[in-house]
C-alpha positions in Angstrom: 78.5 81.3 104.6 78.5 82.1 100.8 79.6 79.7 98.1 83.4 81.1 96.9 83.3 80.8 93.4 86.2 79.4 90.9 88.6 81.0 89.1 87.1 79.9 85.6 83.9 81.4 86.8 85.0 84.9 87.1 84.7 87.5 84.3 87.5 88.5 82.3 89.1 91.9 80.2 91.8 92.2 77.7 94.1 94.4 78.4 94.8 97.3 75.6 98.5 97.5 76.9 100.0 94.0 77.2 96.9 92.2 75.1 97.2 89.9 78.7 93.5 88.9 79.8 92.8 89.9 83.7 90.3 88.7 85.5 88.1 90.4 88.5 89.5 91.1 91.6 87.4 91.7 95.0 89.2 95.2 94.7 87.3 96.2 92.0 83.8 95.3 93.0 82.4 98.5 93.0 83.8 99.9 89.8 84.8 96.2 87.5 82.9 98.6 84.6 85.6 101.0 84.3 88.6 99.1 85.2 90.5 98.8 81.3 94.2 97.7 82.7 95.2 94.5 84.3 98.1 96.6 86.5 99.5 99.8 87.4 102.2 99.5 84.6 100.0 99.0 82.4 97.9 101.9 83.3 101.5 104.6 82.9 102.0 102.8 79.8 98.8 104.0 78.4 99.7 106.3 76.4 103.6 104.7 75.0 101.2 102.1 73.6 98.9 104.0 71.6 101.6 106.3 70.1 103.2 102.7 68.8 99.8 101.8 67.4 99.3 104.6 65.4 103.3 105.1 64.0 103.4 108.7 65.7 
């Protein structure tokens, strides 16, 4: 049986969106290196934030 690990141990992303830090989810095992949003939301909101960054 394998050791669960804690929350504190898990790694950790900002998210470009919301600025929120999300941490790793079993879900995203296979593919934590391209994960850049902590939700769906986030993800459609892409690009709302990025034109509100750069004043267009």
């Amino acid at each position: 049986m394998a050791r669960t690990r804690s929350k504190s141990d898990l790694p950790s992303k900002l998210c470009p969106v919301c600025q929120r830090p999300f941490t790793w989810r079993k879900k995203w095992e296979d593919c934590w290196d391209e994960v850049k949003y902590c939700s769906e939301r986030c993800r459609r909101r892409r690009n709302t934030a990025n034109s509100e960054k750069h004043g267009d």
